[in-house]
Residue, then its C-alpha position, 0 to 999 in steps of 0.5 A: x490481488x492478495x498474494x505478494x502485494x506490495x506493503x507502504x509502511x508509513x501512516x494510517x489508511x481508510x476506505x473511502x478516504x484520499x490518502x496524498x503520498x510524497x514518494x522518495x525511497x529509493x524502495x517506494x520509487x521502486x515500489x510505486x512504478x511497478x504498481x503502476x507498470x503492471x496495471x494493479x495501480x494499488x498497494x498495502x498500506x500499514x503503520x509500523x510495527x516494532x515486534x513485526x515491522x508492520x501491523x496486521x492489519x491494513x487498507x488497501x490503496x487505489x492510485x488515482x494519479x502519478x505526477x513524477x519529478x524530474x528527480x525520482x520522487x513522485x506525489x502520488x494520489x491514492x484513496x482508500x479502498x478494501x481493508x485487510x488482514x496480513x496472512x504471512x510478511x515478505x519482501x522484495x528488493x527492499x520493500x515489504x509485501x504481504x498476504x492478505x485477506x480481505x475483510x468483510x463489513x458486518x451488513x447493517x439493515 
């Protein structure tokens, strides 16, 4: 998944880390249950950015578990997984995407 991947623009994500999320855009409902339709079951996660709307670089979000209100929102449990870089912005009914590239950790022996 590097290409067209759905952008959170919302806080700070890192690997490894549970990032607890409470969803009630319109857009990030959207947004959200197509990750979960399509069997990816995850997403970007940038802070915003004034000149850019988002930041260049970003972590990349697992969804563990979906609880859906009868109202539309949803808390939605994720972690952290691979960082990235932002190649090229988009969007898509309302919400960002982006390409990526994902970045590697310098090995420590």
């Amino acid at each position: 998944l590097n290409k067209n991947v759905p952008m959170f623009v919302c806080t700070m994500a890192y690997p490894t880390v549970p990032c607890p999320l409470h969803v009630f855009e319109p857009r990030y409902r959207l947004m959200i249950r197509r990750s979960m339709e399509t069997g990816t079951k995850q997403f970007g996660m940038c802070i915003s950015d004034s000149q850019n709307g988002f930041a260049d670089y970003g972590c990349m979000l697992q969804i563990r578990n979906v609880h859906f209100l009868p109202d539309g929102r949803s808390v939605v449990d994720t972690v952290g997984g691979k960082r990235f870089r932002v190649l090229q912005r988009g969007m898509k009914d309302g919400y960002c995407t982006a390409d990526i590239e994902y970045l590697e950790d310098v090995k420590v022996f």
